[in-house]
C-alpha positions in Angstrom: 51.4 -1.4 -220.0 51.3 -4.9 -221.0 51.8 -5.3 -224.5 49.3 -8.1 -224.8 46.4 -6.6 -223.9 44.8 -4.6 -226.4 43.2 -1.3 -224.7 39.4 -1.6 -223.4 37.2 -1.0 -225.8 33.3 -1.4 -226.8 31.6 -4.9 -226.2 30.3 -6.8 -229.4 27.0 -7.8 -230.1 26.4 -11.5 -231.2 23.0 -12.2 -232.3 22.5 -16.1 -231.9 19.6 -17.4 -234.3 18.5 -20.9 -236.2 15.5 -23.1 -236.7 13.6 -24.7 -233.6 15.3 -27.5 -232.4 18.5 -26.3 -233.8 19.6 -26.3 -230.2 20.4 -22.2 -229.9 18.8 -21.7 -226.6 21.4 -24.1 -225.1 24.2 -23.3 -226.8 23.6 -19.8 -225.8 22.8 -20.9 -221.8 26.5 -22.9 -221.7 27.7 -19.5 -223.2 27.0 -17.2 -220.4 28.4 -20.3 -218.0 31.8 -20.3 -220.5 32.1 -17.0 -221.3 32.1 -13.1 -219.7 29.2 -12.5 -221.6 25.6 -10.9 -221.5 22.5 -12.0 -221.9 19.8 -9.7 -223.8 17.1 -9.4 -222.1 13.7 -9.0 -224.2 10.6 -6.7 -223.2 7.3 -7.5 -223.3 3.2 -7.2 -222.9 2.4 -10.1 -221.5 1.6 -10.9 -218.1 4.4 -13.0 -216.1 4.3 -16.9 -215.3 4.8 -18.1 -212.0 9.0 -18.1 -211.4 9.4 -15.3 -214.1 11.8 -12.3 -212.6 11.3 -8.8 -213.7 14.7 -7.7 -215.4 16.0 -11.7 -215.7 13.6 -13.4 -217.7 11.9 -10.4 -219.1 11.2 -6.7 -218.7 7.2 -6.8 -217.9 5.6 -3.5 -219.6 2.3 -2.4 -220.3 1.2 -1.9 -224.1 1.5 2.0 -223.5 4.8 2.0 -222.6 5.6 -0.4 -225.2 4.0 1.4 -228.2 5.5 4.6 -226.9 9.3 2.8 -227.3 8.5 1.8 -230.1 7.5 5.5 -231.6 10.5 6.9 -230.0 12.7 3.9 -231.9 13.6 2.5 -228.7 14.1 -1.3 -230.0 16.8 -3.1 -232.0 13.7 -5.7 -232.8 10.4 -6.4 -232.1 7.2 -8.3 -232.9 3.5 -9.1 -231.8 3.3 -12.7 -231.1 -0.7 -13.8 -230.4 -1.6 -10.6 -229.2 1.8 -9.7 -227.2 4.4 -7.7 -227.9 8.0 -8.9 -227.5 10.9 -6.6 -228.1 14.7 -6.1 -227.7 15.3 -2.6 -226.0 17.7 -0.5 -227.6 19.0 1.5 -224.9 19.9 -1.0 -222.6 22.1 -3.1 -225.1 23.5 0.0 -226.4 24.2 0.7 -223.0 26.0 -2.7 -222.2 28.2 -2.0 -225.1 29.3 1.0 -224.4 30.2 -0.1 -221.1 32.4 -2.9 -223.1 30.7 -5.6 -222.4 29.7 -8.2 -225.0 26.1 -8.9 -225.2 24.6 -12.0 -226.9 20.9 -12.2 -228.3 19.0 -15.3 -228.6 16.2 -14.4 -231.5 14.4 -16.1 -234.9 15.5 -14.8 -237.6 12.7 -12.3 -238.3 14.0 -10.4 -235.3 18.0 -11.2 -236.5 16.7 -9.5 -240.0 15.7 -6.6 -238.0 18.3 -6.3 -236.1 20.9 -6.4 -239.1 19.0 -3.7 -240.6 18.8 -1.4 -236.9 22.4 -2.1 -236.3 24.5 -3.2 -238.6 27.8 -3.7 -236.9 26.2 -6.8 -234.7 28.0 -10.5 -235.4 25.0 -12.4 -236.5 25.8 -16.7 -236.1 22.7 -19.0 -237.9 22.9 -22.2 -235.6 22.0 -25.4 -237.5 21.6 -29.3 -236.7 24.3 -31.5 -238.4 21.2 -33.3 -240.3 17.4 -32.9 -240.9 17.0 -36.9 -239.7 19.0 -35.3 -236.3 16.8 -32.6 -236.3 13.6 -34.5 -236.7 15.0 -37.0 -233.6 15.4 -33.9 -231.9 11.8 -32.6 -232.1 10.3 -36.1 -231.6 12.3 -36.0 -228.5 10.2 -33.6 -226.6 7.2 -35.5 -226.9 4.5 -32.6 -227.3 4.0 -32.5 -231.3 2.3 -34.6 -233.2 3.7 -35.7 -236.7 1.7 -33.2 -239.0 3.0 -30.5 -236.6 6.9 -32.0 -237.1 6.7 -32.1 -240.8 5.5 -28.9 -240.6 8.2 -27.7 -238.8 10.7 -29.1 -240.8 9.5 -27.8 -243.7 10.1 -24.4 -241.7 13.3 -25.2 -241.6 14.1 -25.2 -245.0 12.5 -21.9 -245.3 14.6 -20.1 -242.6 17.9 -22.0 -243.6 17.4 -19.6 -247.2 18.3 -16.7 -244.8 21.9 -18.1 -244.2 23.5 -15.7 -246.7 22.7 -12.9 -243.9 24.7 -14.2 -241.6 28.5 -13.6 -240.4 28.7 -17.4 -239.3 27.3 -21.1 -239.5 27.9 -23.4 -236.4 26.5 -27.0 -236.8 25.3 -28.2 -233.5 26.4 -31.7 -233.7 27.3 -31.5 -229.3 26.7 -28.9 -227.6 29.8 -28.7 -226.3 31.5 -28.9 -229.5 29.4 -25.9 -230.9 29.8 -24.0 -227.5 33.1 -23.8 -228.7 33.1 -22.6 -231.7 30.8 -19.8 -230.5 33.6 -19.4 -228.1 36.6 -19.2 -231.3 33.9 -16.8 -232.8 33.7 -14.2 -230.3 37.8 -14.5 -229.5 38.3 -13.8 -233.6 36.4 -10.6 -234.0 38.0 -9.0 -230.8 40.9 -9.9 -232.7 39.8 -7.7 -235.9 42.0 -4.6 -237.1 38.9 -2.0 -235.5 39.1 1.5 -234.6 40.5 0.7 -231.2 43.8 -0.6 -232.0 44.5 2.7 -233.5 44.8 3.4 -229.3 47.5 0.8 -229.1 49.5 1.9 -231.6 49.7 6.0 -230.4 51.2 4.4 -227.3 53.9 2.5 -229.1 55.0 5.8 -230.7 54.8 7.5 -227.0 56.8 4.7 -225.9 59.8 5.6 -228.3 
């Protein structure tokens, strides 16, 4: 056995949230390119848009099905969102996990709160810009918001930054590839935590004597 490798063990879960125009969405898309990682994949009521992939982009359900997970506790998360439900299926990240592979969730931080409550042991990272000026920039950038709607959002902003004390990390998005990177250090440190499976590592050296 090589005495560098620690023995397999279960994935983590890293729950990725942050105000809009925080830039989490990106950071997380240069993860999965960067890292052996996956991506959760939400469920939901609505219909799909033209390009959308069942099991990719989303897991298309019918309001049945999703009430009936949602009786049988079937979801780390989930919300209605102008008439839609959206929701992050338990079973299917558990199962990831189990399989040890690290799964990373992209989510506002309603859904994060829900999820620290459901499961606890999930690494929960609050992205934020390096300024509110930046931020604003940011927003203006994509054109389709008008000014009451950007102060609005900012003001937002300050609301959902008051969650921060939840959260295991902070990563200013100054570039993206700088914070991709620090995701990156993130997820390399806690598979380097003292954690059940070491335990594993250690019988061996004492077989090894």
């Amino acid at each position: 056995m090589n005495s560098s490798v620690r023995p397999k063990s279960k994935g983590l879960l890293f729950v990725v949230s942050g105000p809009s125009g925080a830039g989490k969405g990106t950071i997380c898309k240069k993860l999965l390119e960067k890292k052996d990682i996956e991506l959760s994949v939400s469920m939901t009521t609505r219909k799909p848009r033209p390009g959308e992939v069942e099991g990719k982009n989303y897991y298309f359900v019918s309001e049945e099905k999703f009430l009936d997970t949602i009786k049988n506790d079937g979801f780390l998360e989930y919300a209605n969102v102008y008439g839609n439900y959206y929701g992050t299926p338990k079973d299917i990240v558990v199962q990831m996990l189990e399989q040890g592979r690290d799964v990373v969730l992209e989510i506002d931080i309603q859904g994060a709160l829900q999820i620290r409550a459901s499961y606890p042991k999930g690494i929960f990272i609050f992205i934020l810009p390096p300024s509110m000026a930046e931020l604003r920039n940011r927003i203006t950038g994509r054109g389709s918001e008008t000014e009451d709607d950007i102060n609005l959002r900012l003001g937002e902003t300050l609301k959902e930054v008051a969650y921060i004390d939840k959260y295991d990390y902070c990563v200013i998005n100054g570039t993206i590839d700088e914070a991709v990177n620090r995701v990156v250090a993130i997820i390399v440190a806690e598979h380097s935590r003292v954690s059940e499976d070491i335990y594993e590592l250690i019988e061996k050296y004492k077989e090894e004597i």
